[in-house]
C-alpha positions as CSV (number, residue, x, y, z in Angstrom):
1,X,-35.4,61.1,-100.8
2,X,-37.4,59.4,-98.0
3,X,-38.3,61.2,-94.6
4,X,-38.2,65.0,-95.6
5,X,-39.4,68.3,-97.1
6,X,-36.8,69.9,-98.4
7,X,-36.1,73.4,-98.3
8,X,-37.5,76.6,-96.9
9,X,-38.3,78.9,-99.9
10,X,-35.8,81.6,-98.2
11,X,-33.2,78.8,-99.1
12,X,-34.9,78.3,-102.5
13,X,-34.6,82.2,-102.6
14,X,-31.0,82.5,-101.6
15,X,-30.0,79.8,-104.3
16,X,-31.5,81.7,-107.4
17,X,-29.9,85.2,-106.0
18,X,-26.5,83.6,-106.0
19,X,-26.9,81.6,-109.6
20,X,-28.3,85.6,-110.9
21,X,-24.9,86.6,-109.2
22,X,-23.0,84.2,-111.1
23,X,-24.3,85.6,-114.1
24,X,-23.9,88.9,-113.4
25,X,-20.3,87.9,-111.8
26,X,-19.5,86.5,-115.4
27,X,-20.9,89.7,-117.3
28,X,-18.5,91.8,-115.5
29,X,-16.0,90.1,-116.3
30,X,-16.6,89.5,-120.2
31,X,-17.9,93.1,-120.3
32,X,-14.5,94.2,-119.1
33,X,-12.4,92.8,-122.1
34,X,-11.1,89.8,-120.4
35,X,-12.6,87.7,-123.3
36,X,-10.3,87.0,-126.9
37,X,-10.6,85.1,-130.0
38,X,-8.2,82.3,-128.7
39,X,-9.7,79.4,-125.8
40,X,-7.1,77.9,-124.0
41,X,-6.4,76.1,-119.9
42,X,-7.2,80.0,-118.4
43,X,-10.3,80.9,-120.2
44,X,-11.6,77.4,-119.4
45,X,-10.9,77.6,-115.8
46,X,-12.5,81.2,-115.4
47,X,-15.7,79.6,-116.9
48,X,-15.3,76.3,-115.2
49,X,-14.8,78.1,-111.7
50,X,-17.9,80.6,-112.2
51,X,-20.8,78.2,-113.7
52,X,-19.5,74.4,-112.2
53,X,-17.4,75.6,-109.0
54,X,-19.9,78.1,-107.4
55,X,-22.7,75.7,-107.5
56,X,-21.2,73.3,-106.7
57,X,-19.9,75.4,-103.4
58,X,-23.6,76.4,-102.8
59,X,-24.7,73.2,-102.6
60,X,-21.8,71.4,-100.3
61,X,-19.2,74.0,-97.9
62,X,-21.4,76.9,-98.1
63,X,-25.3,74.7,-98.2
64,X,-25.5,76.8,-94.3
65,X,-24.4,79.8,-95.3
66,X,-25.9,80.8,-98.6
67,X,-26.1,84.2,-97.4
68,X,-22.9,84.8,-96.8
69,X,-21.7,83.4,-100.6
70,X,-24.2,85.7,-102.3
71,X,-22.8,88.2,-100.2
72,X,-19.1,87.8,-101.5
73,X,-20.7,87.5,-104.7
74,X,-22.1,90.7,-104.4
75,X,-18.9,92.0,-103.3
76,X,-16.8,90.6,-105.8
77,X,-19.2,92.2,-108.7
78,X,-19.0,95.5,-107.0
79,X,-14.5,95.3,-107.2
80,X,-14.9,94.6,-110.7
81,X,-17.7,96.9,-111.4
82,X,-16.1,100.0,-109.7
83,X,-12.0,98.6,-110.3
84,X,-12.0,97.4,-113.7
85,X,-8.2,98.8,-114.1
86,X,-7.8,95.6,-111.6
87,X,-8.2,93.0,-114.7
88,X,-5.8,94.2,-116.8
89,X,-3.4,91.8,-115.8
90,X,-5.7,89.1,-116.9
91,X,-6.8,91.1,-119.7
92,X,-3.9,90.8,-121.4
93,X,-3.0,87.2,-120.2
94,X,-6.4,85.8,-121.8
95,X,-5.5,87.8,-125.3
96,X,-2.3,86.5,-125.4
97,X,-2.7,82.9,-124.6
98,X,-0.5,81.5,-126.9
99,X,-1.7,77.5,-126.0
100,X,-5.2,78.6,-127.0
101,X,-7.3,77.4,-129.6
102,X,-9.2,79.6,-132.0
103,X,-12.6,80.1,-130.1
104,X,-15.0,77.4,-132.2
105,X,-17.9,79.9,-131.4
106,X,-16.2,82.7,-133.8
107,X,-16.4,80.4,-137.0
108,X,-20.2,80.6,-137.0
109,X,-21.1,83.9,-138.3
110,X,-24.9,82.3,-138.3
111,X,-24.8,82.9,-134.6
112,X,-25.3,86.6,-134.3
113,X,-28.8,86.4,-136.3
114,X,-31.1,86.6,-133.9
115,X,-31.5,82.7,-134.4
116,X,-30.2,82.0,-131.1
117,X,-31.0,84.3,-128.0
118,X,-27.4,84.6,-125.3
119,X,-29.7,84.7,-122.7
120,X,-31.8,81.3,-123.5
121,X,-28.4,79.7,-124.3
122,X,-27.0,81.1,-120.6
123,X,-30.2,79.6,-118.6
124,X,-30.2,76.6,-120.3
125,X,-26.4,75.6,-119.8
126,X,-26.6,76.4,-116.5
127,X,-29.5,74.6,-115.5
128,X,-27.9,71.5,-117.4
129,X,-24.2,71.9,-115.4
130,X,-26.4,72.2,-112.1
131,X,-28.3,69.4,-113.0
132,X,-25.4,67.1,-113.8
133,X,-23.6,68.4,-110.6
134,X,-26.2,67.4,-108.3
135,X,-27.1,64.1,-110.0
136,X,-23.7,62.7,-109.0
137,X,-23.2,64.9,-105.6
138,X,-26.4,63.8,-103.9
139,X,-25.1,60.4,-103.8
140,X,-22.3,62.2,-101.1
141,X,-22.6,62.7,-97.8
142,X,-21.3,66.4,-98.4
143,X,-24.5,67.1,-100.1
144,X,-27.1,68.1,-97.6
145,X,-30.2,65.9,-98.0
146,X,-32.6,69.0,-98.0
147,X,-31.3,69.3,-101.4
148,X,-32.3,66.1,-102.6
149,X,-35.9,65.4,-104.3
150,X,-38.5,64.9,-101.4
151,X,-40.6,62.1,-101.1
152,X,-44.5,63.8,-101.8
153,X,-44.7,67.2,-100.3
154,X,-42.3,70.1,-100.3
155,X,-39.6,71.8,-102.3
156,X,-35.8,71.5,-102.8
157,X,-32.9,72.4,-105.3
158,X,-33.1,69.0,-107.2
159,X,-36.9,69.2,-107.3
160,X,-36.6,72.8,-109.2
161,X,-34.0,71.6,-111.2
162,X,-36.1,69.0,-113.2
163,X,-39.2,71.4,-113.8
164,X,-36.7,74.1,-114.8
165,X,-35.3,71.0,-117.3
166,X,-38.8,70.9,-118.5
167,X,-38.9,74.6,-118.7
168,X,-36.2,75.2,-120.4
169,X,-36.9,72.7,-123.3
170,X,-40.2,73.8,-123.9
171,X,-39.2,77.5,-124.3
172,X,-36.8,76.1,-127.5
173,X,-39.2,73.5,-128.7
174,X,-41.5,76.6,-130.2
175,X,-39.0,77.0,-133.1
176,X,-39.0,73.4,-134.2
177,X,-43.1,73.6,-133.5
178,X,-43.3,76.3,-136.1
179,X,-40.9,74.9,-138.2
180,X,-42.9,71.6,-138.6
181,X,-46.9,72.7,-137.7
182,X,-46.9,76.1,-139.1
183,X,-48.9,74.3,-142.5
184,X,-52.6,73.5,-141.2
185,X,-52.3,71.0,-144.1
186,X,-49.6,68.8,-142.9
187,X,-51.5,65.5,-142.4
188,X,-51.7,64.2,-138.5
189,X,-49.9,61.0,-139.5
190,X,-46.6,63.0,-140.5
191,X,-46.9,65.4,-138.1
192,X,-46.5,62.0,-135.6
193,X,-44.0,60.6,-137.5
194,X,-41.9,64.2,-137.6
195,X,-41.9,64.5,-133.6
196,X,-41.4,60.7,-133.1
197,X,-37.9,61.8,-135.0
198,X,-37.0,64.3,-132.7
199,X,-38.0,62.3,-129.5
200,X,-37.1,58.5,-130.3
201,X,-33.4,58.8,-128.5
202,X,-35.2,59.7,-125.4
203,X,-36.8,56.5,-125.5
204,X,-34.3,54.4,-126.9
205,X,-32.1,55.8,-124.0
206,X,-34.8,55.0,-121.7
207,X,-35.1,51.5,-122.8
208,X,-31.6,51.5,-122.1
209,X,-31.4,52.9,-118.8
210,X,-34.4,49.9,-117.8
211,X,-31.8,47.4,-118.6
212,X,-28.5,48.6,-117.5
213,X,-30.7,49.2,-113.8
214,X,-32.5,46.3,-113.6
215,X,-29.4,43.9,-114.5
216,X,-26.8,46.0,-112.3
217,X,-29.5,46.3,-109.7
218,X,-28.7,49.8,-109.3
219,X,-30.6,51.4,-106.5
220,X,-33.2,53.2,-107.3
221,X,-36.3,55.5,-105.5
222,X,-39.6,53.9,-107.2
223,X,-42.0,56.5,-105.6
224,X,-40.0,59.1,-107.9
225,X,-41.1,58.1,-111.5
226,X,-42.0,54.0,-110.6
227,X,-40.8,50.7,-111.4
228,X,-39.9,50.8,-115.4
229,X,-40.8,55.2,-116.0
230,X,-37.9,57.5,-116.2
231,X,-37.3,61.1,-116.9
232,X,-36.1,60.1,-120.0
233,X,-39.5,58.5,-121.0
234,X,-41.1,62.0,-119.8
235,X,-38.7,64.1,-122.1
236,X,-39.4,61.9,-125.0
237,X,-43.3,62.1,-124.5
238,X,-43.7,66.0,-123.7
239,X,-43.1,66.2,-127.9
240,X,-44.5,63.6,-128.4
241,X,-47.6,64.6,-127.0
242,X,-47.6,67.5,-128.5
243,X,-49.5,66.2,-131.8
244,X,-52.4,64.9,-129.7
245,X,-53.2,68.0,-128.1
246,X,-56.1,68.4,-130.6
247,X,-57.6,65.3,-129.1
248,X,-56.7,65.3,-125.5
249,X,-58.1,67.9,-122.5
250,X,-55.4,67.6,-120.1
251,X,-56.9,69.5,-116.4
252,X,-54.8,69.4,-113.3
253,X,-58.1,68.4,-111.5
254,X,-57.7,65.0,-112.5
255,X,-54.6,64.5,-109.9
256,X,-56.5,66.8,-107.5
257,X,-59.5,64.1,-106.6
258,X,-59.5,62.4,-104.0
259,X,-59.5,58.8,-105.0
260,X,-57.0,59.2,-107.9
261,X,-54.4,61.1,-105.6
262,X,-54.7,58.2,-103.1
263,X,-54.2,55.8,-105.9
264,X,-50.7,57.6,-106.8
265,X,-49.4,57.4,-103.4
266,X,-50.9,54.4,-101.9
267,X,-51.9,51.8,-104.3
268,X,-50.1,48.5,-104.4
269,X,-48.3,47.8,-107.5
270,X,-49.6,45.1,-108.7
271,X,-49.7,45.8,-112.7
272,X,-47.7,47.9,-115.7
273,X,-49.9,51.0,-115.1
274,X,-50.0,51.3,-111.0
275,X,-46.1,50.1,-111.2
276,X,-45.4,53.4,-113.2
277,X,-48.2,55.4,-111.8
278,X,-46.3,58.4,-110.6
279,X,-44.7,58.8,-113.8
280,X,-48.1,58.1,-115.7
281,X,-49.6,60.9,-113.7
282,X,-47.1,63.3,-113.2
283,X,-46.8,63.7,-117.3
284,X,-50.1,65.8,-117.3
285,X,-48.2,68.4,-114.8
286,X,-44.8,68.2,-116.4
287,X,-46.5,68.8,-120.0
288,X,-48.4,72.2,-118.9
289,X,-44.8,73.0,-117.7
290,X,-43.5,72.1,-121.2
291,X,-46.2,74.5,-122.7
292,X,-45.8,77.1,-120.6
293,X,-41.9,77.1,-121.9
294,X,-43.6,77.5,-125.3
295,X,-45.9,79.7,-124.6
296,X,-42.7,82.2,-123.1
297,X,-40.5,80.9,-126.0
298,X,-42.8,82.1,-128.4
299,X,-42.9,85.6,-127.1
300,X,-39.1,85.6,-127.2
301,X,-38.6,84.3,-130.6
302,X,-41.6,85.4,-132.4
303,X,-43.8,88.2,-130.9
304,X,-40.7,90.2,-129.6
305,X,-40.9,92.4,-132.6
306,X,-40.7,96.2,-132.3
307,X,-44.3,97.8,-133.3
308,X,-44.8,101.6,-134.5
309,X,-45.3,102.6,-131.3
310,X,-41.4,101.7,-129.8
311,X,-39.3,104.9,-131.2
312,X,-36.3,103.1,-130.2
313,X,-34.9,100.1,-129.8
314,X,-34.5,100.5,-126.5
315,X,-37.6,100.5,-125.8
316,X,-38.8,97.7,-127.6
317,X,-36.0,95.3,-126.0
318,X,-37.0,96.6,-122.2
319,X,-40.8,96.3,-122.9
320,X,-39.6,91.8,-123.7
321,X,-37.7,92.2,-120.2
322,X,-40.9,93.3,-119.0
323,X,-42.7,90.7,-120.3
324,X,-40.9,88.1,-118.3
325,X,-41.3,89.8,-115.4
326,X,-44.7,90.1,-115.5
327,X,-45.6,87.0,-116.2
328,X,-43.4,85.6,-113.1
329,X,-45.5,87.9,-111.1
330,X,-48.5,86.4,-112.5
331,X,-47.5,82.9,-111.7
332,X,-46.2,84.1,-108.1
333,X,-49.8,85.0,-107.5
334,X,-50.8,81.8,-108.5
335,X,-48.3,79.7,-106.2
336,X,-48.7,81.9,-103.4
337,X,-52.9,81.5,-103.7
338,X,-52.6,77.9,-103.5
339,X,-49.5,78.2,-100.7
340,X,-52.6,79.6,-98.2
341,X,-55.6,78.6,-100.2
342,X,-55.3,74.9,-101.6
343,X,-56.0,71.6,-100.4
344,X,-52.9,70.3,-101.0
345,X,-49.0,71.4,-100.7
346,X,-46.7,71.7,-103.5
347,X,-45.6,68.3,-104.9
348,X,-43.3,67.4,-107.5
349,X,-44.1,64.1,-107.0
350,X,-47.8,64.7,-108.4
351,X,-46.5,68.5,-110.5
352,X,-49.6,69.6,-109.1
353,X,-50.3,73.4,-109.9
354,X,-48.4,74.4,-106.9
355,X,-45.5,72.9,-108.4
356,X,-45.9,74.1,-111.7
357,X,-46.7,77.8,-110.9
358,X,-43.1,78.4,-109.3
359,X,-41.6,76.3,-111.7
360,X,-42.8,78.8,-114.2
361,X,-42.4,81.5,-111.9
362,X,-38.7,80.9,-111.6
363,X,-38.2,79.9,-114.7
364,X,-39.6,83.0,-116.5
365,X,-38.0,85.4,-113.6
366,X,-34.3,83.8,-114.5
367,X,-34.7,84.6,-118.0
368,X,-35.9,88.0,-117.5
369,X,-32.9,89.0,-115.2
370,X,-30.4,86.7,-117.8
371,X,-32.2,89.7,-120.8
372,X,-31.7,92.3,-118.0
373,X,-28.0,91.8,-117.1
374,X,-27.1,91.3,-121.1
375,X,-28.4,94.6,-122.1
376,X,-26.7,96.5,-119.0
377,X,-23.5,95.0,-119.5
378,X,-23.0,94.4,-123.1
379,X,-25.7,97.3,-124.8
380,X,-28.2,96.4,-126.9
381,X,-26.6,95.7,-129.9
382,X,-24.1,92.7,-128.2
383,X,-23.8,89.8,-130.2
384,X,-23.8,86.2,-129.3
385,X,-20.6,85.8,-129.8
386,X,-19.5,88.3,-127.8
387,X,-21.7,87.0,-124.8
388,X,-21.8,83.4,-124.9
389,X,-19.3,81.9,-122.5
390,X,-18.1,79.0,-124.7
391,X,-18.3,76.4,-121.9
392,X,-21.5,77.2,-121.8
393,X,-22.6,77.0,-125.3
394,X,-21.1,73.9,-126.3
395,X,-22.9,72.5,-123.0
396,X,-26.2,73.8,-124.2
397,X,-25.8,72.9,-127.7
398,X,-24.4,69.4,-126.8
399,X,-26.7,68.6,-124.1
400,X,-27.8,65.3,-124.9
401,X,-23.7,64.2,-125.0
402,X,-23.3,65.9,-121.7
403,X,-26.1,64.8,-119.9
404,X,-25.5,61.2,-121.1
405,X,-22.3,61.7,-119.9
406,X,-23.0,63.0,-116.6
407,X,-25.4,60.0,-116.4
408,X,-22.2,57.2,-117.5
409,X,-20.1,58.4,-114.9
410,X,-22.8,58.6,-111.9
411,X,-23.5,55.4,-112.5
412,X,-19.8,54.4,-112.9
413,X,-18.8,56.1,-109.3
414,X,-21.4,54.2,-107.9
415,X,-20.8,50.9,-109.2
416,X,-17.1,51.2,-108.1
417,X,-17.5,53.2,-104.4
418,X,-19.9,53.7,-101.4
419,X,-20.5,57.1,-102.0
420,X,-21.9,57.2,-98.4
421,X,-19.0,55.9,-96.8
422,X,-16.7,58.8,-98.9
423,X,-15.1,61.5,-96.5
424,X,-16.4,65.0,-97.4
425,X,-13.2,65.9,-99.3
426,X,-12.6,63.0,-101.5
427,X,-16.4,63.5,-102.3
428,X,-16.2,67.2,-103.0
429,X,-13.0,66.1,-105.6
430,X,-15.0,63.6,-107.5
431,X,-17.6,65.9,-107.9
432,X,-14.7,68.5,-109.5
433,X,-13.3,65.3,-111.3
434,X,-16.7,65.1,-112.9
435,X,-17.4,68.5,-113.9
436,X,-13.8,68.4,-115.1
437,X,-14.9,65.5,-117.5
438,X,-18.4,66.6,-118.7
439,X,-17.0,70.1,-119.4
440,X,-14.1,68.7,-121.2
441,X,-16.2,66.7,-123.2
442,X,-18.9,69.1,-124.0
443,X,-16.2,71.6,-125.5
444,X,-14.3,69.0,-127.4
445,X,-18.1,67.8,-129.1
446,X,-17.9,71.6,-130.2
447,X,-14.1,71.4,-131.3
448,X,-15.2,68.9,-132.8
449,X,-18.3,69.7,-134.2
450,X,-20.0,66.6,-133.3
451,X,-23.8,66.5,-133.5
452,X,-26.1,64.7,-130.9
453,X,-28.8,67.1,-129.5
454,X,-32.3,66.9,-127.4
C-alpha cells in the first residue's frame, strides 16, 4: 500500500496477545467437555466465531481498540476458567446434536501418532484463515490501511502474515525433506525432479494468476512482487531451491549494498529481470525464512526425543517449550540490534534481516505458547484428536483448496463491486459471507476426503 508504514510494534504486539487469547479462549472451551464425536451447525459456529470472527473483529470494529478486545478476551477465559459449571448447557447441547455428522477427524486413528503435532496444525490454520480474511477485507474501507502491506519500510498485520506463511511451511517441509534426501545417494537429478513434483501447482497456479490479471486488468501493486512475480512463484521456488543449496551461498548482504538496494527500488523496468526485481530479490530473504521453519520443524519432529537425563515426561515435553522460546529470544535480539544499530529499517519489501528476524521471532514465540497452552489444558498425554478444532484441521490439511478459494472469490467481489465505495457494514458481511464459504468448503474437502495440498 502506497504512502505508509504501517503499524507500531505495540499494535503488532496487541494483535499476537489476542490471536494467543483465541487459542487459549478455544482450549478452555474444548478442555471443558464442550467437544463430541458428532459435528453439526453449533460446533461449526463456536469454531467459526473464535478463529474467523475474532480476527476478523481485530482487524475492522475493534482495529482502535485492540486493548480493550484482548481484555474481554482475557476476561471471558478467566469465566470459563474459574465457572466451568457455566457450560453445561452447551455441554450437553454439542453431545447431543442430533443434525451432526460423525466428526471426519475421529475415523483416522493414524492421527494420534505423533505424525502430526495439534499445535503445528493450530498455527498453521490460523495463520491461513487470517490470511484469507485480510486478502479480501483490505480491499474495504472498514479495514484500516495501517494493516495493509507497506510500500518499502515498516511493519503491518498483512506484512507478518506472509513471512509467517513462509514460516509456517518451512517448519512442515522438514518431514518431506527427510523423507526424500535422507539417502546421500539419491542422484541430484531426481532429487530435482522429486521437489519439482511437490512444487509444480504453485507455478502452474502462478501462470495462471499472470493471465487471468493481465486479461481482466485487475489492479495490481507492482512494487510488491513486480510485473509477472507472484507469491505463488515464491512458494513454488522456496522447495525448489532447496536442491541447489549445495551450489548456491545465499548472504543477506547482497540486498544490503548500496547500488543493488537502489536498483530494487528505483530502477526503471525496462526488461524481464528489473520488471520482477523485487520478487527476484526478495526470494533470498523469504528462503532463509523458509529454512529457519526447517531448522524449528526439525527440532519438533525429530530431535524432540526424551534423553536419559529427562526422568519424566514432563520434563522432556517442557524442556521442547523451552526450546521455542529460546530461540524467539535469540531472534528478538537480533531484530532489536538492527532496530537501533542497522543501516536500514525493517522491509518486507527487500526481507532484509530485520524482517526476517521478527518473522522468526514471532513465528517460533506462537508455537511455543500454542505447545504451552496444549499441555496446561489438555495434559501431556492429549491426543490430536482430542485437540484439533476440526475447522481448523481440514483448513490446514486443505490449504491449497482454501487458499485458492479465498483467492476465486477476492477476485470475484472485485470484478463485480467497488469495494471502496462499500459502506462499512455491507463490507464487514462479505467478509463473513467469505469466511462462511472458505470454511464451508475446507470442511466438506475433509467430509469428503478430497486431496489437493501445498
Amino acid at each position: 500500500m502506497s504512502g505508509h508504514t504501517g503499524q507500531s510494534m505495540i499494535e503488532v504486539s496487541l494483535q499476537m496477545a489476542i490471536i494467543v487469547f483465541m487459542h487459549i479462549f478455544s482450549a478452555a472451551l474444548r478442555s471443558r467437555g464442550t467437544t463430541s464425536q458428532s459435528y453439526g451447525i453449533f460446533s461449526f459456529l463456536i469454531e467459526f466465531g473464535i478463529y474467523y470472527m475474532i480476527p476478523l473483529l481485530f482487524v475492522t470494529i475493534f482495529s482502535s481498540h485492540l486493548f480493550f478486545l484482548a481484555l474481554l478476551l482475557f476476561i471471558s477465559i478467566l469465566f470459563i476458567w474459574f465457572y466451568p459449571r457455566a457450560l453445561k448447557g452447551q455441554e450437553n447441547l454439542s453431545r447431543k446434536e442430533k443434525t451432526g455428522h460423525r466428526n471426519p477427524i475421529n475415523r483416522n486413528n493414524n492421527l494420534n501418532n505423533g505424525e502430526l503435532k495439534s499445535y503445528i496444525t493450530i498455527h498453521r490454520a490460523a495463520v491461513m484463515l487470517i490470511t484469507c480474511l485480510s486478502i479480501l477485507a483490505v480491499d474495504f474501507k472498514i479495514f484500516p490501511r495501517k494493516f495493509a502491506k507497506v510500500e518499502t519500510w515498516g511493519i503491518s498485520l498483512m506484512d507478518l502474515g506472509v513471512g509467517f506463511f513462509v514460516f509456517s511451511s518451512g517448519v512442515v517441509a522438514i518431514k518431506s525433506i527427510k523423507k526424500n534426501y535422507e539417502k546421500e545417494s539419491v542422484p541430484f537429478f531426481k532429487k530435482l525432479i522429486l521437489c519439482f513434483k511437490q512444487s509444480y501447482m504453485f507455478f502452474v497456479i502462478g501462470f495462471i494468476r499472470i493471465l487471468i490479471t493481465k486479461a481482466s486488468n485487475y489492479p495490481e501493486h507492482i512494487t510488491e512482487y513486480g510485473v509477472h512475480w507472484n507469491f505463488f512463484f515464491t512458494l513454488g521456488f522456496l522447495s525448489l531451491s532447496l536442491v541447489f543449496l549445495q551450489f548456491l551461498l545465499c548472504n543477506e548482504s547482497l540486498i544490503r549494498t548500496q547500488h543493488v538496494l537502489a536498483y530494487v527500488l528505483n530502477a526503471p523496468r525496462t526488461n524481464l529481470i528489473s520488471a520482477n526485481k523485487e520478487g527476484l530479490f526478495s526470494f533470498i530473504g523469504y528462503l532463509i525464512i523458509y529454512l529457519s521453519g526447517i531448522h524449528i520443524g526439525e527440532h519438533i519432529f525429530y530431535r524432540s526425543l526424551p534423553s536419559k537425563k529427562d526422568k519424566s515426561m514432563i520434563i522432556y515435553q517442557y524442556k521442547t517449550v523451552l526450546k521455542m522460546f529460546l530461540y524467539s529470544i535469540f531472534y528478538f535480539i537480533v531484530y532489536f540490534y538492527f532496530l537501533f544499530f542497522g543501516k536500514y529499517p525493517m522491509s518486507r519489501r527487500l526481507v532484509n534481516l530485520p524482517y526476517i528476524s521478527l518473522v522468526s521471532a514471532c513465528g517460533c514465540g506462537a508455537i511455543g505458547c500454542n505447545m504451552l497452552i496444549e499441555f496446561i489444558f489438555y495434559g501431556l498425554s492429549a491426543k490430536y484428536t482430542d485437540t484439533v478444532p476440526l475447522l481448523l484441521h481440514s483448513a490446514n490439511k486443505h490449504g491449497l483448496i482454501v487458499f485458492l478459494t479465498a483467492n476465486i472469490i477476492t477476485g470475484i467481489v472485485n470484478s463485480l463491486i467497488n469495494t471502496l465505495e462499500v459502506n462499512n457494514i455491507a463490507g464487514f458481511l462479505i467478509i463473513v459471507a467469505h469466511g462462511i464459504i472458505i470454511s464451508g468448503v475446507s470442511l466438506i474437502a475433509e467430509f469428503k476426503n478430497w486431496s489437493l495440498k501445498f
